[in-house]
N, C-alpha and C positions, 0 to 999 in steps of 0.2 A: 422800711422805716429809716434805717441806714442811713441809706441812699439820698434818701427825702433831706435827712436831717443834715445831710456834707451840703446839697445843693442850697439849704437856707443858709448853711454858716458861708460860704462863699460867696453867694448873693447874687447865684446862677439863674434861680427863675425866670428871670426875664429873658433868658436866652435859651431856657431849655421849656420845652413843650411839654403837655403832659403825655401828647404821644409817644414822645422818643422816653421818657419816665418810664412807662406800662413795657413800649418794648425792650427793654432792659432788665424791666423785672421779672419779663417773662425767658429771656434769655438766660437768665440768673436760676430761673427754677429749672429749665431743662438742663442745662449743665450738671446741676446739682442731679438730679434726674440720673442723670447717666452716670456720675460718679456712684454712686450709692447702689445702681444694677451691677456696674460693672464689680464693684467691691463685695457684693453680693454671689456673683459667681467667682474670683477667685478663692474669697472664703470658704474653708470645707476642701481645699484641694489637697492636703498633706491628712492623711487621714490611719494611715500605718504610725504607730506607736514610736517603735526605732526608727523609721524616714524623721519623724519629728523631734527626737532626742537629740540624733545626730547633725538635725539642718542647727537646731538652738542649741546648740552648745557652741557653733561656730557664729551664730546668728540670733542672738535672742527676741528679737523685734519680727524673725518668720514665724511666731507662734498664732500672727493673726493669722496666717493661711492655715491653720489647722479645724479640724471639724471642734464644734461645740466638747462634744465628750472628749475630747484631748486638752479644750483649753480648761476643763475641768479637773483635768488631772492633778493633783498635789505635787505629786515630784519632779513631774512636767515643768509645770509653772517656776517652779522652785531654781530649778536649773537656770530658766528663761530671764527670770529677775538678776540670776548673779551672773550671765551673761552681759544682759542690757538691762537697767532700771525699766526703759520706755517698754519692755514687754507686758509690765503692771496692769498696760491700758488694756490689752488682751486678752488678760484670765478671765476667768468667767464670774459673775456678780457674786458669788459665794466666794471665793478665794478671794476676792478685794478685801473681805472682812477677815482674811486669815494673820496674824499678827510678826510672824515671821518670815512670810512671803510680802509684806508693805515694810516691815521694818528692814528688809534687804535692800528693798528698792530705792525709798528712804535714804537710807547711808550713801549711797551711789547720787542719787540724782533729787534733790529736795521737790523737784515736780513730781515726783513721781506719789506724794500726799495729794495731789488732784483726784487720782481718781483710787484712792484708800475708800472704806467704807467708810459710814458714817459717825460711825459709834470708834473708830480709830483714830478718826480727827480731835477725839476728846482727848487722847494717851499722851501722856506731856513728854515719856522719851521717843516716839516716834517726830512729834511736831518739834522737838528741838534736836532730831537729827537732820529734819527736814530743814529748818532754818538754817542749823550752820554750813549746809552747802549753796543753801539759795533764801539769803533773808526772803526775799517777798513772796516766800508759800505761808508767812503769815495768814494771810489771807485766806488758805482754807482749813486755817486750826479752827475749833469750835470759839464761840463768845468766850467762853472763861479762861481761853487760855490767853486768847490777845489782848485780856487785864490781866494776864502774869507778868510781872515785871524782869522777872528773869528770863524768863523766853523772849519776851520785846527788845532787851537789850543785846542778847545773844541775836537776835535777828536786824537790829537795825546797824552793830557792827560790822556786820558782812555784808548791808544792804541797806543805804541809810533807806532810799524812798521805802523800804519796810514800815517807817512810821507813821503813812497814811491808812496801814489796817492797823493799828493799835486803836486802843480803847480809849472811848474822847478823855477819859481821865489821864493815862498816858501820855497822850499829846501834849499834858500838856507839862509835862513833866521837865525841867528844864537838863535834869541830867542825861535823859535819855535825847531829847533835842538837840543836846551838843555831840554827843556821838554822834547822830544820826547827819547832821551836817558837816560832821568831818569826812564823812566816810561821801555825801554829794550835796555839795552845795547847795543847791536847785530845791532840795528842802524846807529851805527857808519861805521860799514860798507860799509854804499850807499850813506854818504855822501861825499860831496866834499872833495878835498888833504886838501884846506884853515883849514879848520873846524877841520878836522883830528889830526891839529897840536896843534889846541888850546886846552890849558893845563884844564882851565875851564869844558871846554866839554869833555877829554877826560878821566877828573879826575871822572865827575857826569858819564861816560858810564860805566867805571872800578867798580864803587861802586854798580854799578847795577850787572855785568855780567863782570866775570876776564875774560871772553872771549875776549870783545871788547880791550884788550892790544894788538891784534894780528896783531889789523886794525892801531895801532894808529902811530901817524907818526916817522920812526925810529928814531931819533932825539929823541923824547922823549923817547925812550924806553930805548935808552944809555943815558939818563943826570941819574945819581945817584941821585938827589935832588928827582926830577920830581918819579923817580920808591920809593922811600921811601915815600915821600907822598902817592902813590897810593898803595903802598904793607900797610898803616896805615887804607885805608880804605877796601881793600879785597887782604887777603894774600894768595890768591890760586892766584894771577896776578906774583906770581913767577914765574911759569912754563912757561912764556914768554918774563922773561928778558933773559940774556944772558949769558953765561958759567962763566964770570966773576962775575958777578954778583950774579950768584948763590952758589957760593965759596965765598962772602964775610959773614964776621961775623954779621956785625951791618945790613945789607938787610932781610941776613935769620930770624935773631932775632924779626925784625921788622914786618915780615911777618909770622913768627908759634907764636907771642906775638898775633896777630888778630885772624888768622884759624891756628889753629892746625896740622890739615893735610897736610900745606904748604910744611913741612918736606920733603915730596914726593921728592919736587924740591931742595931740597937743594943738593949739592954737598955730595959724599960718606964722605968727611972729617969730612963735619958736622955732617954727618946723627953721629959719632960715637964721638961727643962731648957732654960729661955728660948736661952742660947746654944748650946747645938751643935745647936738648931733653927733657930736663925737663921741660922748658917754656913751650915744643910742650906737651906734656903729658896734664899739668895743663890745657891747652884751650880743648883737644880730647883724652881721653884716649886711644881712636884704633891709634893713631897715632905712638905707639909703634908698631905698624910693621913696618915703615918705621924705625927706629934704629937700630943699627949695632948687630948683632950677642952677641958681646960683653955684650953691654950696656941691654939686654932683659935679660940676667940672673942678671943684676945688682937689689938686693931687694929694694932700697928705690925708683929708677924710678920705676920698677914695682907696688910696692904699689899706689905709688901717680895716676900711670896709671887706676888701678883697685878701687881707690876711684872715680873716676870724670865717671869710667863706667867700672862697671864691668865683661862686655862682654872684656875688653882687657887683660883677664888672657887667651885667647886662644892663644895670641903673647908670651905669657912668654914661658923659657926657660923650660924643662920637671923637672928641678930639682923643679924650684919655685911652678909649677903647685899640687905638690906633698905635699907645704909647710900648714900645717893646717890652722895656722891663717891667710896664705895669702889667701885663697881661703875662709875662714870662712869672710873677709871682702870684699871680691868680690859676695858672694851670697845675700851680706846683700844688695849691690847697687842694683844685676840682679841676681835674682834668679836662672836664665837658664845657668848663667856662670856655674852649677853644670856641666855641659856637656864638659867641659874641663878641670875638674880637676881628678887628678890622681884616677885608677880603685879604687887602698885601702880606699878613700875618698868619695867613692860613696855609701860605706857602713857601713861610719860613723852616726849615727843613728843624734847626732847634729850637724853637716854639712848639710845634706840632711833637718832635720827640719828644718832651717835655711833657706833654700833653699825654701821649699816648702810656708814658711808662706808670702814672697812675691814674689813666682811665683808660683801656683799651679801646672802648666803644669812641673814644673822642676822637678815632682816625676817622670816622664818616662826615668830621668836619673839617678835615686835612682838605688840600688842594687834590684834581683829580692825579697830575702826575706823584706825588707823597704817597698816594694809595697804592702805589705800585713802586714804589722802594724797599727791597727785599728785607732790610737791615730795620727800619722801622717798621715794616709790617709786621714784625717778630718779635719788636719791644709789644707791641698792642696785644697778637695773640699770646704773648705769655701772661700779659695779667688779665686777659680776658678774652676766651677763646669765641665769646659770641663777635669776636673784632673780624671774624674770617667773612662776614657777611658783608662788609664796608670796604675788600679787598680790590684789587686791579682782580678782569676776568682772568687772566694768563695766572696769577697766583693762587685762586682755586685748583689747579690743576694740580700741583706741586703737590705730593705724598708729604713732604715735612712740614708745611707749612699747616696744611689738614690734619694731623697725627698731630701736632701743637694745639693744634685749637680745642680739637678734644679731649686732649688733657687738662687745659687748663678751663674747661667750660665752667659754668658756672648748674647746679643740677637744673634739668625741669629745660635746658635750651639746646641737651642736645637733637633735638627733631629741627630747630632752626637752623641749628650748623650745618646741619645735614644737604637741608635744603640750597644752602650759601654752594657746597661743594659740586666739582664736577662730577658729571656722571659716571667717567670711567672709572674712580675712586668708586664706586659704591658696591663694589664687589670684590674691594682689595680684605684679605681676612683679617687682620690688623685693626686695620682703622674700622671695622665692623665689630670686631668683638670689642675695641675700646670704647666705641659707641655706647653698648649694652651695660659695659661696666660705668658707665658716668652717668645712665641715663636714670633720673628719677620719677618713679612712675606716680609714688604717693601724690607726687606734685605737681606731674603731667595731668591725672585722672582726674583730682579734686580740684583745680583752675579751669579744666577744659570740659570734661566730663559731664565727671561727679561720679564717677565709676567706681565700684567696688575697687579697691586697691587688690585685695585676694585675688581676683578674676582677673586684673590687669598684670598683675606676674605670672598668672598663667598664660595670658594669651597676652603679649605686648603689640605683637602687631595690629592685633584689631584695634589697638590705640592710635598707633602711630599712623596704620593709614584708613582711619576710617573715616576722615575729610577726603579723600580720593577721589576722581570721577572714574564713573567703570567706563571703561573702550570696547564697545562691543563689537568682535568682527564679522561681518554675515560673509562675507565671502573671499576664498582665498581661490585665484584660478590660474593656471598655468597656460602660457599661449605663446608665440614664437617672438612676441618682445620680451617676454619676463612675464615675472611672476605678477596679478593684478590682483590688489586689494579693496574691498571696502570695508566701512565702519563707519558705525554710530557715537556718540562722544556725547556722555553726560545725560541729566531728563529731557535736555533743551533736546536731544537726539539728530546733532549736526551732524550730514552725511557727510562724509571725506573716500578721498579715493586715492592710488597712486600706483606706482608701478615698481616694482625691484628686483634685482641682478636673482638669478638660480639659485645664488650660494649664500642670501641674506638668512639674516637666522631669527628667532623671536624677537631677543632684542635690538635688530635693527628697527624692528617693525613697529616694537614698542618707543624706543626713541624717535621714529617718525610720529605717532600720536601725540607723545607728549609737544613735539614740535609745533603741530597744529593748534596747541593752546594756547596757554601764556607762555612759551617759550621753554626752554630745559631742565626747569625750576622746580617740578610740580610734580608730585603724586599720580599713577594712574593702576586701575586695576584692568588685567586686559583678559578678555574672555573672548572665547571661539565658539562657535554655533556646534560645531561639526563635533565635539566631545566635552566633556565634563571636567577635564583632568586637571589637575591644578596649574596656572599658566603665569608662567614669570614673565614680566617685562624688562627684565636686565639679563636674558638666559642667551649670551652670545653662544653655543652648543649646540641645541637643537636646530638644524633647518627649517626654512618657513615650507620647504618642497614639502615635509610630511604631511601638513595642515593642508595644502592645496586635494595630496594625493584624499588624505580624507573626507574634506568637502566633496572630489568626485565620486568618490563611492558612497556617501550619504545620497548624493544627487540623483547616483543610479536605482538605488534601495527604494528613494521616492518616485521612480519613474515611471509613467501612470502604466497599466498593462496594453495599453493601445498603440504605444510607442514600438517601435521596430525598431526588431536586436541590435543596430549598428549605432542606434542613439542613445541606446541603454548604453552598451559599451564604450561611448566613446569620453565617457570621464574616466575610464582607467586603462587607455593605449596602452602597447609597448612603448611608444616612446614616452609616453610620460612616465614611464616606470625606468626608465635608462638616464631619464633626467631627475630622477628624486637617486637614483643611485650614486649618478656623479656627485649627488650635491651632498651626499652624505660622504663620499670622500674627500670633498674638500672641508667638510666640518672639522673644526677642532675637536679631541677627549668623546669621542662620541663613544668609550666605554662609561659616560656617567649614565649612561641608560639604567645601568644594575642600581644606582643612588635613586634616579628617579621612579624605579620601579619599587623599591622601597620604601619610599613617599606616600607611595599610591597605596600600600598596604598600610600603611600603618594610619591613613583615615580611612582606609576601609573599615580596618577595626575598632575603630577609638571615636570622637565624636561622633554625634548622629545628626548632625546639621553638615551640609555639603560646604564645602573651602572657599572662600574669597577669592585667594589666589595665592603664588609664590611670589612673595615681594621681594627679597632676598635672594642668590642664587651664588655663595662663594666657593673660593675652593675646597673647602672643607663640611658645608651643611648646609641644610635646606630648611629655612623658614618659612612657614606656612601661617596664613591671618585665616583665623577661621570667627565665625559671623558671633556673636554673644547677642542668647534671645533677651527681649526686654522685662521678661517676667523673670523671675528666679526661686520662682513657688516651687520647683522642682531640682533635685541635687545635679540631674543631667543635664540640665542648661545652665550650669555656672561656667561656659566658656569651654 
């Protein structure tokens, strides 16, 4: 019916059939269908007493996974409300009606009177604990309370559209109407013509919201008096006087003297009069787009434009744009104004300085040689470390210039800087552990996610790389050119192949995958056929010879019984065993065997879901991304 009722108010019929109507509604009900089964069996999963204390005390909103006789529990429930109000929805239909298990929830979250019993929606201190955190649960107090005039009020303060469930007596009340339209203008629309006209309430809805001009009664929209007053307290209510009005001198003035942008509304005549574009400039610099052609190459409104904000040299004229000191005082306001001034200007060495020391990110509008001047690349990442991504490639490489940027990052962008830097830096332990200490996860999870933030300090890497693509290697083989690889790359599962020296090691192998992508920029997770173990892509240490030797003796294990002994044998020769020897003397630290053997116990013991991979590999610790299931009805899959 919904559905039906959007496609008349749009006036779709004639374009929509009633077949594609039906199959819509039928797609709608299986959906729903499957929501409702699948909600059905996780329901009932937390079924132990302490398993469900323990998850709601951390988690109040996990008591819907609980069996019926838990969500019946009183001091259950009890716990779960002063966790999370939203657990309310959860208890079981007797506890709705319990009075200090709704009045918890109540104080916390005013929705949480939805799903109160019935005979609670009568209690006038639960319904005005409810409103004062969220006027419009009005709505589900009983009839006599939304003719109490005390609750109404207490409710449309905190909430003007509160005053559409008050009691038609109420409405129409004018003391209560004036609150109610200070607090959103947009009010004034439902209520009475009486009300509408009064100058009082129509002046407090204006100041709220230039909208409410549109409701208010025409009479006052035409007295001159009445719109100067109200263009005195919001001058964007221009755009709803009338043709005349907007052509006067002393209205427009009155109204770009308040807001700036009022201009919009003004008549074309004004828009190209020096002064009430000037006024308009002084309150909103961007307000120079709305001026005439003319008036935008005029230098002193531009200037005054580009002092109150420097973003409005993108309206000037291309000549001004071009002008040094005028763009040398517009980068000094907004740094990023560099982006709109003239090309010869972008490769002004103090322009661009200028630029960069209060906007860092503004060097990605520098010329491409600027980008690569050590002295200003250091003005950029010091006020903003996300500038190391806009750098010359030679100065990603630089440990100081990298160790700068992540200091000065801003939270939530250290994974981008990251990205900006060379790979050899990603396993320097420095500029790794100041990674972690800058990195914000609350803000990584909830932008990207939506991740429990708890689960994301525990497990960061499954944040960091779990946009990755996995590298899957089916085969690693040793033969009298080198060592010969393949791999699969990503779902698309592009085969790649290549060949490399004895003595290459994981992470050569892994920087050749990621080569094959979008270049050295990227994320990957790399996995081996031939064992399970956790497998770093940055791990210059280990030899790729061990992975070969392994593949050959997986090879042999699979080798059907019909095969003769010399073909069984011949994945693990002498000499292939004389060449994984050399190659492990020419290996770097190949004592970190005892670190990585360590690793390996300690998920032996600890999570029960198998490891992503080592993303991480520095000189002092080994991080490990391990998988976070998507249900968390259970305390062992929180990560």
């Amino acid at each position: 019916r919904l559905a039906w009722a959007l496609a008349l108010r749009a006036q779709l019929l004639p374009h929509i059939g009633m077949a594609e109507l039906e199959a819509a509604f039928r797609r709608a009900r299986r959906l729903r269908g499957h929501e409702e089964q699948t909600a059905r069996q996780v329901r009932g999963s937390i079924r132990d007493r302490e398993e469900a204390l323990r998850v709601v005390q951390r988690d109040g909103r996990m008591l819907r996974f609980a069996t019926d006789e838990l969500r019946d529990d009183r001091d259950l429930a009890l716990v779960a409300v002063r966790q999370s109000a939203y657990a309310i929805q959860w208890v079981s239909e007797n506890l709705r009606s319990d009075r200090e298990i709704v009045l918890t929830a109540a104080k916390q979250k005013g929705i949480a009177l939805e799903w109160a019993g019935t005979e609670l929606r009568s209690d006038p201190e639960i319904v005005l604990e409810a409103v004062k955190e969220n006027g419009e649960m009005l709505w589900c107090a009983a009839k006599e309370l939304r003719a109490d005039r005390a609750i109404v009020l207490v409710a449309v303060r905190q909430r003007g559209s509160a005053l559409n469930f008050a009691s038609e007596v109420l409405r129409l009340d004018r003391t209560l109407v004036l609150e109610a339209v200070k607090q959103d203008g947009e009010v004034l629309r439902d209520v009475s013509v009486g009300l509408r006209a009064d100058r009082e309430v129509v002046l407090a809805a204006v100041a709220q919201n230039a909208d409410a001009m549109m409701w208010a009664d025409t009479a006052l929209v035409e007295d001159r008096a009445f719109v100067l007053e109200a263009l005195r307290r919001n001058g964007q209510a221009l755009e709803f006087t009338s043709e005349v009005l907007r052509a006067d001198r002393e209205v427009v003035l009155t109204a770009v003297c308040q807001t700036g942008d009022a201009l919009q509304w003004a008549s074309e005549a004004l828009q190209g009069e020096e002064a009430v574009v000037h006024e308009a400039v002084l309150q909103s610099g961007n307000a120079l787009q709305f001026a005439s052609e003319t008036l935008r190459g005029n230098r002193d409104l531009v200037l005054g434009a580009v002092l109150q904000c420097g973003d409005a040299l993108q309206f000037a004229s291309a000549g001004l744009c071009a002008d040094r000191n005028l763009v040398l005082e517009a980068v000094r306001q907004e740094g990023a104004a560099l982006h709109w001034a003239a090309k010869g200007l972008k490769g002004d060495r103090e322009v661009v300085q200028e630029a960069v020391r209060h906007c860092g990110e503004a060097l990605q509008f520098g010329s491409v040689a600027l980008r690569g001047d050590r002295d200003l690349v250091m003005d950029a990442v010091r006020d903003n470390g996300y500038a190391m991504r806009f750098t010359a490639q030679e100065l990603r490489a630089e440990r100081q210039f990298v160790l700068e940027a992540l200091q000065q990052c801003a939270s939530g962008t250290v994974a981008d800087v990251l990205e900006a830097v060379s790979w050899e830096l990603c396993t320097d332990p420095e500029l790794d552990l100041e990674a972690w200490r800058r990195e914000d996860f609350e803000g990584l999870t909830r932008n990207a996610l939506g991740m429990d933030c708890e689960v994301a300090r525990a497990n960061p890497f499954a944040v960091r790389g779990s946009s990755a693509r996995v590298c899957s290697v089916s085969e690693v083989v040793w033969k009298d050119t080198g060592l010969h690889c393949r791999a699969s790359i990503g779902l698309s599962g592009m085969e790649v192949s290549g060949v490399f020296p004895d003595s290459a090691t994981w992470g050569d192998l892994g920087r050749w995958l990621r080569q094959q992508q979008e270049g050295d920029g990227c994320y990957i997770h790399m996995v081996f056929h031939s064992h399970d173990r956790p497998v770093s892509p940055f791990d210059a240490h280990n030899p790729l010879m061990d992975i070969a030797s392994e593949f050959a003796e997986a090879s042999a294990r699979a080798a059907p019984a019909t095969a003769t002994p010399a073909a069984s044998a011949a994945a693990s020769t002498p000499e292939l065993a004389a060449v994984r020897a050399a190659s492990r003397s020419r290996s770097p630290a190949r004592g970190r065997e005892r670190d990585r053997d360590d690793c390996e116990a300690l998920l032996a013991n600890g999570p029960q879901h198998p490891p992503i991979g080592v993303l991480r590999f520095s000189a002092d610790r080994v991080l490990v991304a391990l998988p976070i299931a998507a249900s968390r009805s259970r305390s062992r899959s929180r990560g």
